[in-house]
N, C-alpha and C positions, 0 to 999 in steps of 0.2 A: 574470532575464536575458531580454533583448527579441532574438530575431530577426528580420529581416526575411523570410524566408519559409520557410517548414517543408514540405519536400517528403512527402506521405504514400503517394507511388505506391506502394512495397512492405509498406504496410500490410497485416496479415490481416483477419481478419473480426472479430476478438476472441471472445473468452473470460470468463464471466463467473466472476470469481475469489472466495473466502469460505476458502482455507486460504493461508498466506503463510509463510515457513520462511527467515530472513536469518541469517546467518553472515559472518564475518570471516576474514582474514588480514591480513598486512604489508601486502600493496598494493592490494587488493579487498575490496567487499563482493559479496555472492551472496544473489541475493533469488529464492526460485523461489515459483512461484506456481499457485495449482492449485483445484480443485474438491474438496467434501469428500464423500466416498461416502454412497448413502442405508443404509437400514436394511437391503435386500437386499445391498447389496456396500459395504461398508464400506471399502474400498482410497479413499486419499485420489488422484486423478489430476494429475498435473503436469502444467502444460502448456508452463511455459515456462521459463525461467533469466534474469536480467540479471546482467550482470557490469558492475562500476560502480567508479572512482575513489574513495577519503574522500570527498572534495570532490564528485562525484557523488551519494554518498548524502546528503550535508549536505544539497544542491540540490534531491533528494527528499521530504527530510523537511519543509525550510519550503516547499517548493509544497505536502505534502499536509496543514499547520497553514493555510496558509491560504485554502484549499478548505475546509477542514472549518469551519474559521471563519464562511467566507461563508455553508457549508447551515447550521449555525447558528443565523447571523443571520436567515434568509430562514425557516428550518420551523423551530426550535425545538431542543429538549435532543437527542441521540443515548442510543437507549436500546436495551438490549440486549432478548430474546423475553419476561424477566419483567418489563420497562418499568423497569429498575431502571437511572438514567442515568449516565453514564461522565462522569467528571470529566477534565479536562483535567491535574491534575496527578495522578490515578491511572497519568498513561502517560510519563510525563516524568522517574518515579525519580531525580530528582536532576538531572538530566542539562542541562546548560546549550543 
């Protein structure tokens, strides 16, 4: 979906995210999103919550297929710290 202009005035600073926690209901998805503790404090931090439409999350999931697509294309396999690479249908369990 193209808009013509994306207002970011109330943008924060951001938050670099590595834990991610999505749940359901009838009329929402809840994606929170957070930081995972080091070896001294192991608490995972949250930072933030979206609350999103079905059709919201649909909208999420093919923009984040085809980002991941593009790094990809451009550097190569995604691989997790033992360099062992994530398949594209390892994450997709069926799911159309």
């Amino acid at each position: 979906m193209d808009y013509k202009e994306i207002d970011r005035s109330n943008l924060g600073k951001g938050e670099y995210a590595d834990f991610f926690k999505v749940w359901h209901d009838f009329v929402a998805f809840y994606l929170d999103y957070g930081q995972v503790g080091t070896k001294d404090d192991e608490k995972v931090k949250v930072f933030s919550r979206i609350i999103t439409s079905p059709l919201g999350a649909k909208l999420l999931m093919s923009a984040l297929w085809e980002s991941l697509n593009d790094y990809s294309d451009r550097f190569g396999d995604i691989r997790d710290e033992e360099g062992k690479v994530f398949r594209d249908d390892e994450f997709t369990h069926g799911n159309k």
